[in-house]
PLY file of the C-alpha trace (Angstrom):
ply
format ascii 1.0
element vertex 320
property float x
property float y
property float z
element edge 319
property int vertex1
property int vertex2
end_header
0.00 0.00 0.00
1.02 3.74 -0.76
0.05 4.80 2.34
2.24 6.48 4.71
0.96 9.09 7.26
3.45 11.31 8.58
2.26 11.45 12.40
-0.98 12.54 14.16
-3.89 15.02 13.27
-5.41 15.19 16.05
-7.61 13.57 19.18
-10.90 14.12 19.46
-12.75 13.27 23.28
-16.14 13.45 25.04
-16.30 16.40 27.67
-18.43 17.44 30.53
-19.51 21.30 31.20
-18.25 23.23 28.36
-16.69 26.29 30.43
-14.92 23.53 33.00
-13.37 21.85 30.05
-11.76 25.58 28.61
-10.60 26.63 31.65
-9.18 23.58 32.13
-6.83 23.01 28.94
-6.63 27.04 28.20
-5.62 27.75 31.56
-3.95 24.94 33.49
-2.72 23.17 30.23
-2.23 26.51 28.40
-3.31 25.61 24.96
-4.99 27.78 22.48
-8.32 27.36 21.78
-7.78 27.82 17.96
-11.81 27.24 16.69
-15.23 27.85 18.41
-17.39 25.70 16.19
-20.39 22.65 16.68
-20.45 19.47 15.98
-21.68 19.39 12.35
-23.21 16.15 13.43
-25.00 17.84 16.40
-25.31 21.58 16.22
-26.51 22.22 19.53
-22.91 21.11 20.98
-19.78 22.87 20.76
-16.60 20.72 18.94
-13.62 23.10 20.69
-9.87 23.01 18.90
-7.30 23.42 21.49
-3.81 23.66 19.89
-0.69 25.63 19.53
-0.93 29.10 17.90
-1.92 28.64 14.15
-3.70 25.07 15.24
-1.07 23.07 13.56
-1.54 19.21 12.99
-0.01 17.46 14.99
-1.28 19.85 18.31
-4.68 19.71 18.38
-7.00 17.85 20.94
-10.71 18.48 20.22
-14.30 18.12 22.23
-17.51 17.61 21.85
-18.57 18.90 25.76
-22.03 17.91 26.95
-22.96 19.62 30.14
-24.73 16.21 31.62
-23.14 14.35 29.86
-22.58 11.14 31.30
-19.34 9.48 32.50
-18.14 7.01 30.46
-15.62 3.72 31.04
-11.76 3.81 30.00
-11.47 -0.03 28.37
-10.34 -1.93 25.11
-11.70 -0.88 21.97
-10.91 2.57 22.87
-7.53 5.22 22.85
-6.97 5.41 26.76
-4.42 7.62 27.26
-3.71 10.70 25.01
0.00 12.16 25.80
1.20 15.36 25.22
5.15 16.68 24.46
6.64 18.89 27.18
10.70 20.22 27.19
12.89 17.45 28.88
13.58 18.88 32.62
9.65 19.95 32.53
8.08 17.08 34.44
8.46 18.46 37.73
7.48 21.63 37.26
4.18 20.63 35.50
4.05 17.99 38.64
3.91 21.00 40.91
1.82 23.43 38.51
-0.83 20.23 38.65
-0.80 20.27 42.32
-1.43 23.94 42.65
-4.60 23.23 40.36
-5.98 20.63 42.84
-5.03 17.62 40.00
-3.74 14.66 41.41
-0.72 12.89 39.25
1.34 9.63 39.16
4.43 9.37 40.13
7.10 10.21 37.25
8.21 7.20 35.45
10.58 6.21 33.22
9.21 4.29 29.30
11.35 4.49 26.66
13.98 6.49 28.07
10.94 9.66 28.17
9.67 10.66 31.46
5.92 10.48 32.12
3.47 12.00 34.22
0.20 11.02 34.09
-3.20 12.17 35.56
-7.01 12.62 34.41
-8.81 15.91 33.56
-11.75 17.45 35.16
-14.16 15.02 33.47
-11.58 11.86 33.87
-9.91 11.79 30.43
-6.26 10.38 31.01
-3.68 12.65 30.09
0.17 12.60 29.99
3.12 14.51 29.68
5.95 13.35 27.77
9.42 14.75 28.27
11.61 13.32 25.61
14.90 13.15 25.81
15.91 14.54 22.49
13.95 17.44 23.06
10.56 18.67 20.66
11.20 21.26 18.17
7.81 22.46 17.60
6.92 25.70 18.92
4.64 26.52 21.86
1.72 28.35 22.37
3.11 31.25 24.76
0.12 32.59 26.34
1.23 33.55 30.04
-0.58 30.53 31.25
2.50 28.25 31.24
6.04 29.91 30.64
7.29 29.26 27.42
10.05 26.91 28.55
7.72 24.39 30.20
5.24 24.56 27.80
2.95 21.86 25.61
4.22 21.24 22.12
1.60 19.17 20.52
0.44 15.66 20.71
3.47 13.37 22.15
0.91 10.55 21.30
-1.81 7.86 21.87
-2.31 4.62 23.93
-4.93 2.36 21.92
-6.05 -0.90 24.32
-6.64 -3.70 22.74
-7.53 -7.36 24.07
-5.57 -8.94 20.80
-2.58 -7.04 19.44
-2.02 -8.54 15.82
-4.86 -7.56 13.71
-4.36 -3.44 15.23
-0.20 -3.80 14.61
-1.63 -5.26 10.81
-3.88 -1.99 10.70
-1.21 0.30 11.94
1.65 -1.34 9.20
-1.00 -0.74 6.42
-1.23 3.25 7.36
2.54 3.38 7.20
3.89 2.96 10.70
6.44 1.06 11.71
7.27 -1.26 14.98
9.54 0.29 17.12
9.90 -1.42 20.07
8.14 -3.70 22.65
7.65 -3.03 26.55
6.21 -5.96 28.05
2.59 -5.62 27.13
3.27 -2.35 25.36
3.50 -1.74 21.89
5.15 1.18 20.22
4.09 1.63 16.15
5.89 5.07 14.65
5.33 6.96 11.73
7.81 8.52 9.40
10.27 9.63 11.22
8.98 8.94 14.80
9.09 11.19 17.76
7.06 13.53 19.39
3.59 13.46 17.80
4.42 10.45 15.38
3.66 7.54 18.03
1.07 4.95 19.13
1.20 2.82 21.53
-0.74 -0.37 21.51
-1.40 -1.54 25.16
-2.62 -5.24 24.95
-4.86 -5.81 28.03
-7.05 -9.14 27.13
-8.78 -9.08 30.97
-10.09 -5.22 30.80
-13.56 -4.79 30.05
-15.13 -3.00 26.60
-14.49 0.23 27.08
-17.97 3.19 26.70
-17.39 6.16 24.96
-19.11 8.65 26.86
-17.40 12.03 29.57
-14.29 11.61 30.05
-13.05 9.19 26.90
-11.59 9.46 23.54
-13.99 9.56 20.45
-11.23 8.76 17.87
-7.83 9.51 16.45
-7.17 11.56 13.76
-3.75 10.47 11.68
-2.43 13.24 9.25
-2.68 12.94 5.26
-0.79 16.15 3.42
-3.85 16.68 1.00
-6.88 15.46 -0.79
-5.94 13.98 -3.91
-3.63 11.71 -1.45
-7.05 10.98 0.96
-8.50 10.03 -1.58
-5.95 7.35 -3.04
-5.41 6.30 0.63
-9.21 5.41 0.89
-9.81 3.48 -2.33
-6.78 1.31 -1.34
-8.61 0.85 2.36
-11.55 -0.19 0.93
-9.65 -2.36 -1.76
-8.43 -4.33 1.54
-12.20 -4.76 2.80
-12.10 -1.74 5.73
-15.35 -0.23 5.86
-14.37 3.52 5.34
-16.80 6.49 5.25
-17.30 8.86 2.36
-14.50 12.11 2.28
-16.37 14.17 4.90
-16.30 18.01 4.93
-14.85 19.24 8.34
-14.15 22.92 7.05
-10.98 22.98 7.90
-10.27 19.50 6.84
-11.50 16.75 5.09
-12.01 13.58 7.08
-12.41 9.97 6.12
-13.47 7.60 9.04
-13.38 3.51 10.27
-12.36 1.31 13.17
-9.11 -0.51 13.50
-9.83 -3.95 14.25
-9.63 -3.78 18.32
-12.39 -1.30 17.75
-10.79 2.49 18.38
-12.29 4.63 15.65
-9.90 6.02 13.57
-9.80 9.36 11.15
-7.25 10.29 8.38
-7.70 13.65 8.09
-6.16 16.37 5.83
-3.35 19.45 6.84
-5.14 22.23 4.88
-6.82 24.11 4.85
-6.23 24.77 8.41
-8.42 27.22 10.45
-7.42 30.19 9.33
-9.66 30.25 6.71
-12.40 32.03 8.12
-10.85 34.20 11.11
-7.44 36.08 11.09
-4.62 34.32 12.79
-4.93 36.55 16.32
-8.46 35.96 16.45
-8.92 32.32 16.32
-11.29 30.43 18.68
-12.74 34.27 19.89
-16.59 33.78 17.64
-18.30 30.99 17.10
-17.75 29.84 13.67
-20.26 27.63 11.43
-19.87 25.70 8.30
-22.03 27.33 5.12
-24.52 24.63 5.54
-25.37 25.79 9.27
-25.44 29.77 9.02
-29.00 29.98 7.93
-29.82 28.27 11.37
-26.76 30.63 13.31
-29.84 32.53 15.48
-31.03 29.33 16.57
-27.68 27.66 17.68
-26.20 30.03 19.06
-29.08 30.60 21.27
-28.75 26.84 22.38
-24.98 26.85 23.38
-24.12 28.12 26.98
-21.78 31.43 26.62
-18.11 30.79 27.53
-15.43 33.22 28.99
-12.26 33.26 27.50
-8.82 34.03 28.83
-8.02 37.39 26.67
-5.04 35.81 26.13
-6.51 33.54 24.11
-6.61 36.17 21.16
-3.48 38.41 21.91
-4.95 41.55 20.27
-6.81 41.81 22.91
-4.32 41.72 25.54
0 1
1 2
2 3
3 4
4 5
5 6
6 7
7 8
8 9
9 10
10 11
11 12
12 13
13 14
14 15
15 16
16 17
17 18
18 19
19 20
20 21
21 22
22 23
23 24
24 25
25 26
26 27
27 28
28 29
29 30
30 31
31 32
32 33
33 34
34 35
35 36
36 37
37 38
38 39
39 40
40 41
41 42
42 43
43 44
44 45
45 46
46 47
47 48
48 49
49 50
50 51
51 52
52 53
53 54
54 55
55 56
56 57
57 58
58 59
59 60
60 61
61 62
62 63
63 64
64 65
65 66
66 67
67 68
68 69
69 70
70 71
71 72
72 73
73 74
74 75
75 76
76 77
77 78
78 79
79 80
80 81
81 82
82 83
83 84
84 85
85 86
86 87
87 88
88 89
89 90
90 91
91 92
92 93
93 94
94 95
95 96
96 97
97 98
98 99
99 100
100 101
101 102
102 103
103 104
104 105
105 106
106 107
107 108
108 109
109 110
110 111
111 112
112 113
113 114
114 115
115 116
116 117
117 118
118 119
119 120
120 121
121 122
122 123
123 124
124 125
125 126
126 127
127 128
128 129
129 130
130 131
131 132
132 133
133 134
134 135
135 136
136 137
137 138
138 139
139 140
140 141
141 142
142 143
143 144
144 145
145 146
146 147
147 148
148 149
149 150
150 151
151 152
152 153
153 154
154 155
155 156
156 157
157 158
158 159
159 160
160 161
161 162
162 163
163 164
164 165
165 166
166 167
167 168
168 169
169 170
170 171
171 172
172 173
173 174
174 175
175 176
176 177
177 178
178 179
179 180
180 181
181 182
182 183
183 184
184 185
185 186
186 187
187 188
188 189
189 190
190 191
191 192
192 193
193 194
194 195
195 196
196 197
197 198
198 199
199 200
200 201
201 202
202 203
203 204
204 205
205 206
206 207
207 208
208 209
209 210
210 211
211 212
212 213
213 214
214 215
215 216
216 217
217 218
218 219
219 220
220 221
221 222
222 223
223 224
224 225
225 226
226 227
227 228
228 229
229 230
230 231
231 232
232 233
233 234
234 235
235 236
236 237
237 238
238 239
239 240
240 241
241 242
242 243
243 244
244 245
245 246
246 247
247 248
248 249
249 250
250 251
251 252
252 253
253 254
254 255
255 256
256 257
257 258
258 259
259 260
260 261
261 262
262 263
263 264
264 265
265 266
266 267
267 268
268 269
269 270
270 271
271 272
272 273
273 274
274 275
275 276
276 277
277 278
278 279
279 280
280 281
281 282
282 283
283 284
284 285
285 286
286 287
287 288
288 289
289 290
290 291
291 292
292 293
293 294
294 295
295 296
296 297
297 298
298 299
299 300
300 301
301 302
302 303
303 304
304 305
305 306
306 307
307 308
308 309
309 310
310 311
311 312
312 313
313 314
314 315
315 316
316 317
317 318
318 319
């Protein structure tokens, strides 16, 4: 097969109350919120982009919040653990900037030769910070939240659970990743060049209970394509190999094709451009709520239905 994805798009995750989730990953996490939009699927929910600056692939980590929303049940089938890359040296401050926010952590460990911390979000989603070793050379988001030198640089990567490893490590060799290395129970699949924001890791757990997607889990994961003529080649030859894939999808600021892996996490391939710049400037990103072309004749209506959020101002640095 041709195909060869180049790292992560994104991760997309159920949430609880919509203002809890922003304060949490603007302000304790100090991402951007890079696009106030809906979920074109369900209008009368938000779908929140939290990124870097510009909303790059590679550092984005989306929601659909539902205020009652209820809780659902980390398990197989499902992307458990959704890392993100921080400066080696960071771990212990983030430890302590955690604690100051009332969010209780793991101890550091050692995987890999990385250092990890993880804990869970307001709503239970398991996080984790990644230090590794060779450093990350993306650029962070520096919005006064987090100092610069400590802060996020996109996705590190994801932890899929699976009860039965080898038809998910078949699915991961047929987008283009490679095996990398083995940690007990732990599988690590990489992408291109691996590192920060190229990984999965394929945790085989055949005694843990089906996991529920509901508050507090991962939807899917999104793996990067570089454009549409190259979706669209990558999806004939999925469905030449019998994967039940979804029509090319219009996501505004991407186009998305969608279908499980065979342990049962639902996976996206979704494209870099156009990006979300393409209907707010650059400094203003995430400030209005933003609707496809399809949903403005009902704009009145939604926005009416969607509880009002307060943004850090600086979120949108013109404003600061």
């Amino acid at each position: 097969m041709s195909i060869k994805t180049n790292g992560l798009h994104h991760v997309t995750a159920i949430g609880g109350d919509p203002q809890r989730n922003a304060d949490f990953y603007l302000r304790t996490l100090g991402l951007r919120l890079v696009k106030t939009t809906v979920n074109f699927d369900d209008p009368g929910t938000y779908h929140l982009y939290y990124g870097d600056q510009s909303g790059k692939p590679g550092s984005l980590m989306t929601f659909f919040p539902w205020k009652d929303a209820p809780s659902g049940r980390r398990g197989n089938g499902q992307a458990t653990t959704t890392a993100f890359s921080v400066p080696a040296n960071s771990i212990g401050w983030w430890k302590d900037h955690l604690a100051q926010a009332g969010i209780t952590t793991g101890r550091i460990a050692n995987r890999e030769g990385e250092d990890v911390l993880t804990f869970d979000d307001p709503d239970g989603l398991q996080l984790a910070l990644v230090a590794h070793p060779q450093g990350d050379p993306r650029d962070p988001w520096d919005n006064g939240h987090v100092p610069a030198e400590h802060a996020i640089r996109g996705l590190h990567s994801v932890t899929l659970s699976v009860a039965e490893e080898d038809a998910t490590a078949e699915m991961f060799r047929e987008l283009g990743l490679s095996f990398t290395s083995q940690d007990s129970n732990r599988l690590r699949f990489s992408a291109g060049e691996g590192g920060p924001g190229a990984m999965v890791d394929v945790l085989v757990t055949p005694d843990a209970p089906r996991g529920l997607v509901a508050a507090g889990t991962v939807h899917h994961v999104a793996w990067r394509a570089p454009d549409e003529p190259t979706q669209a080649t990558w999806r004939d030859e999925l469905v030449d190999r019998g994967v039940n894939v979804t029509s090319i999808l219009d996501r505004q600021y991407f186009r998305s094709i969608y279908f499980r892996e065979p342990g049962g996490t639902l996976l996206e391939v979704a494209t870099d451009q156009p990006g979300f710049a393409i209907d707010e400037p650059l400094l203003e990103l995430g400030r209005a709520l933003k609707l496809p072309p399809w949903l403005e004749p009902n704009r009145e209506q939604i926005a009416n239905t969607l509880p009002k959020l307060d943004l850090p101002s600086e979120n949108n640095p013109e404003l600061v």
